[in-house]
N, C-alpha and C positions, 0 to 999 in steps of 0.2 A: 563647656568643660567644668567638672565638676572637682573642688581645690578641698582637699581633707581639712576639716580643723573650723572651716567658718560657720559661723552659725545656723541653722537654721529659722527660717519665719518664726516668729514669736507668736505665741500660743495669743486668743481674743485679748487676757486682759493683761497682756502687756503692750499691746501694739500703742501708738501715737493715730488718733481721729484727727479729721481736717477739717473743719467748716468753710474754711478759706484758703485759694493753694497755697503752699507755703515754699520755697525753695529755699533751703535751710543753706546754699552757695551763696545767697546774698545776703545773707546775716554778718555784720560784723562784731558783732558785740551780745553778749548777754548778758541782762541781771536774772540774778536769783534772790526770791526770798527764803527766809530761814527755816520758820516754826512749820511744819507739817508738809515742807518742800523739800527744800534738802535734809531738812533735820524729820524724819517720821517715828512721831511719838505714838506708843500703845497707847490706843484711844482710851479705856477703860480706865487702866489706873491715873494716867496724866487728868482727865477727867474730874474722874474720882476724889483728886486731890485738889481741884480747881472747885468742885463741888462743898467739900468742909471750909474751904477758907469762905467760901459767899458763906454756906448756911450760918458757919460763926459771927458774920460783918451781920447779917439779916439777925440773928437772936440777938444782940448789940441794941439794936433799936428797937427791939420787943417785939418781933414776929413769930409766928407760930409753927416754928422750924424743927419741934423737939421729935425722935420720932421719925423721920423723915430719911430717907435713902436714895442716893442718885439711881437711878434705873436707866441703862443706856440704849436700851431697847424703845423707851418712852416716844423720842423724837429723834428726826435725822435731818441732818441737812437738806435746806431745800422749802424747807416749809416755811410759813406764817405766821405771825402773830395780830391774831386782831387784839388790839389793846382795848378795846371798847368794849369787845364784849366776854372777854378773860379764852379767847378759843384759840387752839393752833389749829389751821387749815392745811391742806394740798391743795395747792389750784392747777390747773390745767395753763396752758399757755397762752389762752387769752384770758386770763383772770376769772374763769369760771371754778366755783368750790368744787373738788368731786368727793372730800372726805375732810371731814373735823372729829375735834375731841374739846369738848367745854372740861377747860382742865384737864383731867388725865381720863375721862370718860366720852365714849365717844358717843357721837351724836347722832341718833336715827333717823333712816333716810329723810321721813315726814319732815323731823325737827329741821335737819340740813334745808332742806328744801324750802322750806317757810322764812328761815334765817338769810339766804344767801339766793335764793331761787332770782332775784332782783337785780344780785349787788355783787359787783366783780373788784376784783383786790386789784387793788392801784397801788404799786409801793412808791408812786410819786406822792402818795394820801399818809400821814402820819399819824394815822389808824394803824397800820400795818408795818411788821418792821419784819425783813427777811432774814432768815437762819443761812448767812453766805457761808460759811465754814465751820471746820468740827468745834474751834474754839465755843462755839455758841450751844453747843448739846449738852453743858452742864446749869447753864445761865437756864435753857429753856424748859428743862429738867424740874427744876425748881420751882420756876414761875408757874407751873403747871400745875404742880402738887400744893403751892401755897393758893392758888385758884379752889381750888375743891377746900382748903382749909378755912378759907375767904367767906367761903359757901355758907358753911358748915355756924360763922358767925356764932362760934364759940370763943373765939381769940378777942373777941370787943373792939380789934383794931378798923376804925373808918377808914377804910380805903376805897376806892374805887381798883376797878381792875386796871386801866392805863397809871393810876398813883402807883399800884404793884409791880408795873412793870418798870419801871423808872427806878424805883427803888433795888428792883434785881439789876437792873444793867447796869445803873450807879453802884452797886456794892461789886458787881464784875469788873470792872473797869481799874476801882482801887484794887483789889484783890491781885488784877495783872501787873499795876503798876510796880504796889509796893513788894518790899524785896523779900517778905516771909515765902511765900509761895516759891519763888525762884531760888531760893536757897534750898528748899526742900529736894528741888529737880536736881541741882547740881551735885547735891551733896551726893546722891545715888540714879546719875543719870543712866545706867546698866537697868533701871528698875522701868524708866519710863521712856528709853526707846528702842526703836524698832531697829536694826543693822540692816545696811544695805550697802554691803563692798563696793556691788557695783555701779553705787551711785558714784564714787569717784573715779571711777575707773572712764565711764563717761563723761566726765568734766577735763579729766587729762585725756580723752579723742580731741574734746571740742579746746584744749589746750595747744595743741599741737597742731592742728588742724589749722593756727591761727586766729582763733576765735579772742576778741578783749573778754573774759568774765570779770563780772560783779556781785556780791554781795550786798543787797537793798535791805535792809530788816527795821522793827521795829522796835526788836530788842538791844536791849544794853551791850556796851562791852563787858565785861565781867559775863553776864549771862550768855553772848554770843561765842567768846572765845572759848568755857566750857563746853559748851555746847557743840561748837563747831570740832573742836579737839578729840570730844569723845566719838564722836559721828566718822573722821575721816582719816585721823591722824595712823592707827590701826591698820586703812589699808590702801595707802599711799605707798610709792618706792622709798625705799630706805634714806634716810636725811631728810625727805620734803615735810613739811608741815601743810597744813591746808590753809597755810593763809598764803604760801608761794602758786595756788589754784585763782588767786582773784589780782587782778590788777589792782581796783579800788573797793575797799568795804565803808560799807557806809551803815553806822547803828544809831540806834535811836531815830531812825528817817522819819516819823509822827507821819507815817503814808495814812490817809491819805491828802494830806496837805504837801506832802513831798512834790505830788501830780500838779497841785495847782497855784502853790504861793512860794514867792521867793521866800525864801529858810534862810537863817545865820549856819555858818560851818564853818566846824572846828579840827583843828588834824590831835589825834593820839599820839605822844611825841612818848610815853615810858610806859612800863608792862603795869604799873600799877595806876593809870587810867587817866596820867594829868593831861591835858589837853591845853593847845593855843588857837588860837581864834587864824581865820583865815580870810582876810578881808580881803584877797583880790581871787579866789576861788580856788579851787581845783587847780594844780601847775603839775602835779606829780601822783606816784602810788603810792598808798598807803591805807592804813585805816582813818577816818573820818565819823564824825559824830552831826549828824542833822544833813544838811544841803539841801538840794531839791534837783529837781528832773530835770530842768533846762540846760543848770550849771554841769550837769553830769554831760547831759549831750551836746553841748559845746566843747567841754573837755575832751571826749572823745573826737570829736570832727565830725561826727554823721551823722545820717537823715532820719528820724524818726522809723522809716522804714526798712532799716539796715539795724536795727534795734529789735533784741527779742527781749521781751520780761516777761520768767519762770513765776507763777503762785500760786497759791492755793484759796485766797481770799476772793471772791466775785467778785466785789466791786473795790477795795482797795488797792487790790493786786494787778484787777483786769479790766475793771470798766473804766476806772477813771483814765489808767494809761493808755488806755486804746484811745476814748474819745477825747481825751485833752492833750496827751504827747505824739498820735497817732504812730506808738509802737507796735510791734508784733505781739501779741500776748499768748500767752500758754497757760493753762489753768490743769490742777493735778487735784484730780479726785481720786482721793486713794482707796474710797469706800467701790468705786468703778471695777475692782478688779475681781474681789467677789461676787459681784454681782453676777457679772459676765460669765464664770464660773458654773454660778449657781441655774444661770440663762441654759448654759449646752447642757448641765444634767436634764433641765428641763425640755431640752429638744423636741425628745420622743412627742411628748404632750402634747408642747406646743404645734408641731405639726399635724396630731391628731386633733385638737380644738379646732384649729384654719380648718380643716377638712368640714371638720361638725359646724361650723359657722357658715363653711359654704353652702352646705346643705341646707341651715338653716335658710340663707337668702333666696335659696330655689323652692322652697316649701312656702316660705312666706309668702314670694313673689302668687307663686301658684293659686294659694291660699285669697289674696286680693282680687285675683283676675276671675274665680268662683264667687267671690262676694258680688262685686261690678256685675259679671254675667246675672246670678238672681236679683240682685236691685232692677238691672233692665228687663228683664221677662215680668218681674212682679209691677212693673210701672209702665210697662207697653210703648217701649219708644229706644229707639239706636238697633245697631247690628242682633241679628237673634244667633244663639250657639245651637249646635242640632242635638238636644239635650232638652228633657221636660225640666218642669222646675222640682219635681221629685227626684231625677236625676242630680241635677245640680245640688241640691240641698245635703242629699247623700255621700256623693263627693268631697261637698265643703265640711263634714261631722267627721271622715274620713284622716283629710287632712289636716283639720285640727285638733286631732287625734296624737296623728304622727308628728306634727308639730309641739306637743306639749312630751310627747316623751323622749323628743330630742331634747327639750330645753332641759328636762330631768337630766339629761345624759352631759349637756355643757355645764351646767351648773358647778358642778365641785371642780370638772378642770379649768372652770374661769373662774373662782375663786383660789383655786390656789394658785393661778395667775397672779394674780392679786395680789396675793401674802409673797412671794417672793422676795430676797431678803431683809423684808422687817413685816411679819403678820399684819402690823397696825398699819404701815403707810405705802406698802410696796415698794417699787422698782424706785430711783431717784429721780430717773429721768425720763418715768413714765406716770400719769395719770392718767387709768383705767384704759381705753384705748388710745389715750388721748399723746401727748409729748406733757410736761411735766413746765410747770411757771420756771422751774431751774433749768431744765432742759432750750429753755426758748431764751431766757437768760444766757446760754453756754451758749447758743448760737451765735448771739449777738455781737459777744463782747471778746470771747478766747476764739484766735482763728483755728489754735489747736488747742487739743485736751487730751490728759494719757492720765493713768492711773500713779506713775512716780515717774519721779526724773530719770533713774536709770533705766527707762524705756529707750532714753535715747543711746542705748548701746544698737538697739538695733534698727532705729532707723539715723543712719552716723551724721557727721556735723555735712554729709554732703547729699543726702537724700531728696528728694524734688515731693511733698508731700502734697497732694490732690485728694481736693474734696471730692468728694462722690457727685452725679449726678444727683441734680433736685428732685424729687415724688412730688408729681400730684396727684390730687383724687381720680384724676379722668385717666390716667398714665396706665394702657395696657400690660399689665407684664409678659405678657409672650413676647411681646415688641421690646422691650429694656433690659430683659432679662442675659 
């Protein structure tokens, strides 16, 4: 029976992915984080502005930042930094390089090759430090451009490239803490985020629904209550405010030490931020400053697996809670939805390349099995084919004939495979054919992943979400399909 009014399937990049089933009926509780979760900031200008305060704190200590312009096409989530040798990389999902840039230039196949052809990125190795979130695309922005400045060894500054990179994460780090920057946001937060009504509209389902939610953040009060005010208060029912959407808010939570070490916590007793100490835990609702992960699920009564936590962060948000409170985690790539977009314009293509690449593997195939046949006639030994070796030889010129002017013919539409949403590094969660070091990451660690939170309008707080079947190499698809 078909009911007027409800929605339809959501279009690829809104739907909710599942690495893990997930039965959203046995959830009793949610946290959410703030910055890029519930709260989604225009990457560019919030960026933008995250980029002047570093470059100011970096020209402070006499770095050679004059000049210099964030570019947000540079680098994207997902990627690498080798600190040793000044390179951002893409790696593939077992730590294989399939694309770098020494500094903001990229590096040719040979060079890649000779550099990396050995040496798989460990980010257990603090060599390498991962780009988990958008927070990190104006930090790496930087460090990129000051690499080629570095080069250049016109600036006189002695550094190494791991000394530069310290030095940018350290001036990132203060830049977030102190309050210049976050005054800037609040002042004209209309400038620097993104509306999404029906992000609240799915937290009052999952309100009603029964669902306890949470507020886990990193940020302050003063920065969260702005924040959160201008983001929900807009379009909530009349009289609600969005902090009557959280049971417990919790700021300043220093995640990811929230996941693993008991915290002091303190409750927010007046609108202008004074707080008292809370030495027997968590008893009631309220706003709270610090705690940590256990006190939180104690407080609630439930089992780590009756726990979902929303984030955007890989591993503050999603890996530690998974592996150290063994919550449900959900990870929101927001950059996911154009992507997916940009995927169906490219259908056609796409379909046309698989074709030309089948062909290609039946030419190739072809192509080996005339090689083999003339080795064995010219060498006098195995099965003979009823063919002289002027036949075969003819054949094989033939063939790879037709094989070089198919590859003519893949070539631009696997490169502009390739360049799909970002020229420089591709797909996010793809490396060349490969699945993507972030992508094998999101498997791991979020059992789901969606592009925003108000995805979940349409898969609701009572949806039974299943992972797909597993692929393997050998998996016929007439048979899976």
């Amino acid at each position: 029976m078909t009911i007027a009014g409800l929605p339809a399937p959501p279009p690829l990049g809104r739907r909710i992915w599942a690495n893990r089933t997930l039965n959203l009926r046995s959830i009793k509780a949610i946290g959410y984080d703030m910055d890029y979760t519930l709260v989604h900031y225009r990457v560019e200008p919030w960026e933008q502005q995250a980029y002047q305060h570093l470059k100011a704190k970096l020209a402070e200590q006499g770095l050679p930042v004059e000049g210099l312009e964030f570019d947000p096409d540079l680098v994207t989530r997902g990627l690498v930094v080798d600190r040793e040798l000044g390179n951002l990389v893409k790696a593939n999902r077992f730590g294989y390089v399939v694309k770098a840039c020494h500094g903001t230039v990229p590096l040719p196949f040979e060079t890649l090759r000779a550099t990396y052809g050995r040496l798989l990125v460990d980010l257990s190795d603090e060599r390498f430090s991962f780009l988990n979130t958008l927070f990190s695309l104006s930090e790496a922005c930087l460090f990129a451009q000051l690499v080629d400045r570095l080069d250049e060894r016109s600036s006189g500054v002695p550094l190494g490239y791991a000394d530069l990179h310290r030095l940018v994460r350290r001036g990132m780090d203060e830049a977030h803490l102190e309050g210049a920057l976050k005054a800037i946001i609040t002042t004209d937060p209309a400038s620097y985020v993104e509306p999404d009504p029906e992000t609240a509209l799915a937290l009052l389902d999952q309100l009603h629904a029964g669902r306890r939610l949470l507020l886990i953040t990193n940020s302050d009060w003063p920065y969260t209550r702005t924040m959160m005010a201008h983001a929900f208060d807009p379009f909530l029912p009349q009289g609600m405010h969005w902090q009557d959407l959280f049971e417990v808010v919790l700021v300043s939570a220093r995640k990811p030490d929230f996941f693993l070490h008991p915290m002091p916590l303190f409750q927010v007793v007046s609108d202008d931020g004074l707080l008292t100490p809370c030495p027997g835990g968590l008893r009631r609702p309220g706003v709270y400053v610090g705690g940590d992960a256990r006190e939180v699920q104690r407080y609630l009564g439930l089992a780590g697996e009756e726990i979902l936590y929303v984030g955007d962060h890989l591993f503050t948000d999603v890996h530690v809670s998974k592996n150290v409170m063994r919550w449900r985690t959900a990870l929101v790539l927001r950059e996911l939805e154009a992507e997916l977009e940009e995927l169906e314009r490219f259908g056609p293509e796409q379909t046309e390349l698989a074709r030309l690449m089948e062909e290609k593997a039946r030419l190739e195939f072809e192509l080996s099995q005339l090689r083999l046949a003339i080795q064995r006639l010219e060498q006098r030994y195995g099965p003979r084919v009823e063919a002289s070796l002027e036949e075969l030889r003819s054949a094989f010129a033939v063939q790879r004939e037709r094989l070089s002017v198919l590859d003519a013919t893949v070539a631009p539409l696997a490169r502009r495979a390739g360049e799909l949403a970002n020229r420089r590094w591709g797909l996010l969660m793809r490396a060349g054919n490969d699945k993507s070091m972030l992508a094998r990451q999101v498997e791991r660690y979020a059992d789901i992943y969606t592009s925003r939170v108000s995805n979940f309008l349409f898969e609701t707080p009572f949806a039974y979400l299943r992972a797909p079947r597993g692929s393997l190499p050998h998996d016929d698809t007439r048979l899976v399909e």
